[in-house]
Structures are given as C-alpha cells and as structure tokens.
C-alpha positions as CSV (number, residue, x, y, z in Angstrom):
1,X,0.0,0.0,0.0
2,X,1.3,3.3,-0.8
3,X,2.1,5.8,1.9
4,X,-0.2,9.2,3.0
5,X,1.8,12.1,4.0
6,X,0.5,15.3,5.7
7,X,2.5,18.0,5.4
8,X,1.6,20.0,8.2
9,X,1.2,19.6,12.0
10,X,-2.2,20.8,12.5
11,X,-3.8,19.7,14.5
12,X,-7.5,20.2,12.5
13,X,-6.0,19.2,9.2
14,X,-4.7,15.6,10.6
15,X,-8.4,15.4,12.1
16,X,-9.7,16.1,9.1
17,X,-7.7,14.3,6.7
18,X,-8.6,11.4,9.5
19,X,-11.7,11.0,8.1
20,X,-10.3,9.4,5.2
21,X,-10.2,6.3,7.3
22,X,-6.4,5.7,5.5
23,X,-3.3,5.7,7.8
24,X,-0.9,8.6,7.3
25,X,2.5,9.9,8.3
26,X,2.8,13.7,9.3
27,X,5.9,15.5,7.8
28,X,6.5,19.3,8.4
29,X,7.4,21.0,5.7
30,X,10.5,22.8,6.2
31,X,9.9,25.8,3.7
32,X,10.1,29.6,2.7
33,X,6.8,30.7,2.9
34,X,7.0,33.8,1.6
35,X,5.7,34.7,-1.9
36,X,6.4,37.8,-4.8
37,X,4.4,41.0,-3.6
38,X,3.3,40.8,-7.3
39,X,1.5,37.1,-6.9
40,X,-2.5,37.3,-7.0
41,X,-4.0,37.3,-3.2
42,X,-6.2,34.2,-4.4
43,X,-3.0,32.5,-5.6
44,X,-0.7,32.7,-2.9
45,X,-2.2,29.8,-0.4
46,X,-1.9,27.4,-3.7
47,X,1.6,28.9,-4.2
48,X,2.8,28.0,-0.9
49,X,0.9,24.5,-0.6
50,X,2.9,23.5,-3.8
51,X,6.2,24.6,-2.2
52,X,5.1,22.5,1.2
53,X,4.2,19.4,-1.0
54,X,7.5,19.6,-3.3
55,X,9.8,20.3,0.2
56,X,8.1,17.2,1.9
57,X,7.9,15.1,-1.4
58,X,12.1,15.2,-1.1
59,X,12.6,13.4,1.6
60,X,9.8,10.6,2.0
61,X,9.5,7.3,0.4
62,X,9.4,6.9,-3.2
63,X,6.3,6.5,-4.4
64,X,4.5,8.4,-1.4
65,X,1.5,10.8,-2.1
66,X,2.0,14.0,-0.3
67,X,-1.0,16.1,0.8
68,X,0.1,19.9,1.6
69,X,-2.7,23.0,2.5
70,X,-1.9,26.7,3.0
71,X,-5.2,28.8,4.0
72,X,-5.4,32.3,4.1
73,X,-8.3,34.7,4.6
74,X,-8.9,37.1,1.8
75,X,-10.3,40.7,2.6
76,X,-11.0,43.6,0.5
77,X,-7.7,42.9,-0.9
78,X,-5.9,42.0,1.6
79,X,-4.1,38.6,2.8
80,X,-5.1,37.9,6.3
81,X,-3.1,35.1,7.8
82,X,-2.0,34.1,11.1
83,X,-1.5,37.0,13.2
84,X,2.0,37.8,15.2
85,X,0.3,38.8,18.2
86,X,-2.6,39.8,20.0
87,X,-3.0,43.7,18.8
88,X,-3.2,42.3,15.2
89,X,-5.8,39.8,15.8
90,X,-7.9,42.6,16.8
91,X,-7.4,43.9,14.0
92,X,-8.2,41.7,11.9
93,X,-11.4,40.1,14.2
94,X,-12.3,44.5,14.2
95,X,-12.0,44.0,10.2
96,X,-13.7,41.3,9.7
97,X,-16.9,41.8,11.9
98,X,-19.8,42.8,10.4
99,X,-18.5,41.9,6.6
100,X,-18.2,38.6,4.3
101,X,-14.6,38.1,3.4
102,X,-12.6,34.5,1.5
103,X,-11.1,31.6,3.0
104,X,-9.1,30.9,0.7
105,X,-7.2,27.4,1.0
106,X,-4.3,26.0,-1.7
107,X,-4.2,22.3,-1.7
108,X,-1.9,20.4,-3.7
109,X,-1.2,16.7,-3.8
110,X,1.6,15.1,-4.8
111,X,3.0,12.1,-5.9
112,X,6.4,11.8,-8.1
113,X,6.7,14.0,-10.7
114,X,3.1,15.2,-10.7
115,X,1.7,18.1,-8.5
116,X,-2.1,18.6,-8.5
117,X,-2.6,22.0,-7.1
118,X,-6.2,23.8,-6.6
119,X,-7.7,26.3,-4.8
120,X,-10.9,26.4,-2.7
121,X,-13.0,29.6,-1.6
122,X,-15.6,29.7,1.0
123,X,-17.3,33.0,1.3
124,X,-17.9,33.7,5.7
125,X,-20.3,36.4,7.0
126,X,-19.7,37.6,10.6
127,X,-22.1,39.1,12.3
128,X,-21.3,42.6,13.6
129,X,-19.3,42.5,17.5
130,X,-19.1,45.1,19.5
131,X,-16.1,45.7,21.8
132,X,-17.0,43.1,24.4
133,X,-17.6,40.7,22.1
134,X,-14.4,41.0,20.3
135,X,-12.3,40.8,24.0
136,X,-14.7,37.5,25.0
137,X,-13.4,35.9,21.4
138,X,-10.1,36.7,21.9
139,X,-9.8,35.8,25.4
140,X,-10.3,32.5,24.4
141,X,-6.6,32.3,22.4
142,X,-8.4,30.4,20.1
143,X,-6.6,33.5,17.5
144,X,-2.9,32.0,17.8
145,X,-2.2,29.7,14.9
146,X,-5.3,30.7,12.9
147,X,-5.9,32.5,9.9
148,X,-7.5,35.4,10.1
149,X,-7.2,35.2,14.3
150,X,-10.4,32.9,14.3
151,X,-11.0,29.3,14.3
152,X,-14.8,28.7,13.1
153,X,-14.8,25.4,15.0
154,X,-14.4,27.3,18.3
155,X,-15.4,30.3,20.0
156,X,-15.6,32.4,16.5
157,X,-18.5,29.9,15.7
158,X,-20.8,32.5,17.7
159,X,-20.4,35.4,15.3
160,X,-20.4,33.6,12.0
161,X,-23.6,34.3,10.4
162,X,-23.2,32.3,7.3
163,X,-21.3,30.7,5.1
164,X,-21.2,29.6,1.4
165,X,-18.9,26.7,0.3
166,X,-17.1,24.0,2.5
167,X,-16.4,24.2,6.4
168,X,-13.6,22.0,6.1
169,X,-11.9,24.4,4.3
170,X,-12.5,27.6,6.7
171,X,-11.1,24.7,9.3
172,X,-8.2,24.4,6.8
173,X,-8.4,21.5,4.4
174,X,-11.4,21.0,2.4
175,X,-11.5,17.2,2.9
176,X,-14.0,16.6,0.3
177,X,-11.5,18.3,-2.6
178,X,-9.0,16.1,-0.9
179,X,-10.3,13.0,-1.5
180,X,-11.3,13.6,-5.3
181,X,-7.7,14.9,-5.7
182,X,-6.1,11.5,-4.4
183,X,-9.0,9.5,-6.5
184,X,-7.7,11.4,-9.6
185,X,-4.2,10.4,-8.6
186,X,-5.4,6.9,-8.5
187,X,-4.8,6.7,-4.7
188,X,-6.0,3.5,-3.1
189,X,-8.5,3.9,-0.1
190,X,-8.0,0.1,1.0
C-alpha cells in the first residue's frame, strides 16, 4: 500500500484528513513561505501548498502521495493570515466583523513528478461584534495559529452568520476536494 503524508502539523488538518479512514505519516514542511508582492491574493495559499508538497515530497519514500494545505483569509484585498500577536488579531477580528470576506485554501497533492494544485473559496459572513464581544473571542486564544485570528470550529462559531462553500476548508483542508484529488491520482483507499 502506498504511503499518505501530511504536510503539516495541524492539528484540525490531521483530524480532518482522518476522516479518510487511510493511515498517514505527518511531515512538516521545512519551507520559505513567503511569496512575490506581485502574486495574485487568491494564488498565494496554492503557491505555498505546492512549495510545502514539493519540500516534503524530497525526503519521503518513493512512491509516497504528499498532501500539503496553505489557508489564508482574503479581505478587501488584503491577505489575512496568522496574526504575530494579540493587537493584530484585533485587527483583523475588528476588520472582519460585520462583513463577508474569503477563505481561501491552496491544496496540492503530490506524488512523483506530478503536482495537483487547486484552490478552494468559502465566502464567511460575521455578524457585527461590538467591543465586548471581540475581547470574549479573543480571550479564548483560540486567534494563535489561525488564519484570520479565528477558528470557526471554536469560540468564533458565535459570530459567523453564514457561510457559502465548504467548512472543512474555513477549518483548513477542504476534505472533500481532498479525496477527489487523491481519486484522480489513482490513490488507493483500501
């Protein structure tokens, strides 16, 4: 049986890709995640997903399938991602509020020479906050390590209004896209 790799440590994209019912390997991808200033906002999570597939895809087995995910929240032009500290993710929580905005998540698989690499948006609505609302949501933590300094599986869940497209991806790695990207591949589920 061929092997399943995750490139990340997430802890929501190895629950996710769980689902699969398929064991898996986790590998962190030891790359530059940076990207030109030039590079479409819509692009860059698919940009950087390749890069984490192709870094991981080095040094595993041959004949390993490598699944890699970069999400970002798109807003008004702007790339949201994971925010350095506590006064940004107030920001962007302030931002976001009241407004839809993009999750936008790159997924690319991988196996040999070939790199499969989409993108997935899901439009989220938040409801408007006001002041005390933001402080409740962020004195939860839940903002570290998440894009856009929510996690819609946690305390953020309270001020999302609506969304269009798939939760997995807002979570970080739409599992359904997942699954027909490996069937393409010719992955075997058994």
């Amino acid at each position: 049986m061929e092997k399943l790799i995750l490139a990340s440590n997430s802890p929501r994209r190895k629950e996710l890709l769980g689902v699969l019912g398929v064991p898996f390997d986790v590998v962190v991808p030891g790359c530059d995640e940076s990207y030109p200033a030039d590079t479409e906002p819509l692009s860059v999570p698919a940009v950087i997903a390749r890069r984490k597939a192709e870094a991981v895809l080095g040094c595993v087995p041959a004949g390993s399938v490598v699944v890699a995910a970069d999400t970002m929240v798109h807003f008004r032009g702007r790339l949201l991602g994971k925010p350095r500290d506590e006064t940004e993710a107030r920001g962007f929580i302030s931002m976001l509020q009241g407004n839809v905005h993009d999750v936008v998540t790159g997924v690319a698989v991988s196996r040999g020479r070939r790199c499969d690499v989409v993108s997935v948006v899901t439009k989220v609505e938040f409801r408007s906050m006001d002041e005390a609302d933001i402080e409740w949501n962020l004195s939860r933590g839940e903002w570290k390590d998440a894009a856009g300094a929510y996690k819609i599986q946690g305390a953020a869940a309270c001020f999302v209004e609506r969304i269009e497209g798939s939760y997995s991806n807002v979570v970080g790695l739409p599992i359904s896209v997942v699954y027909d990207m490996l069937k393409k591949q010719g992955f075997d589920f058994r």
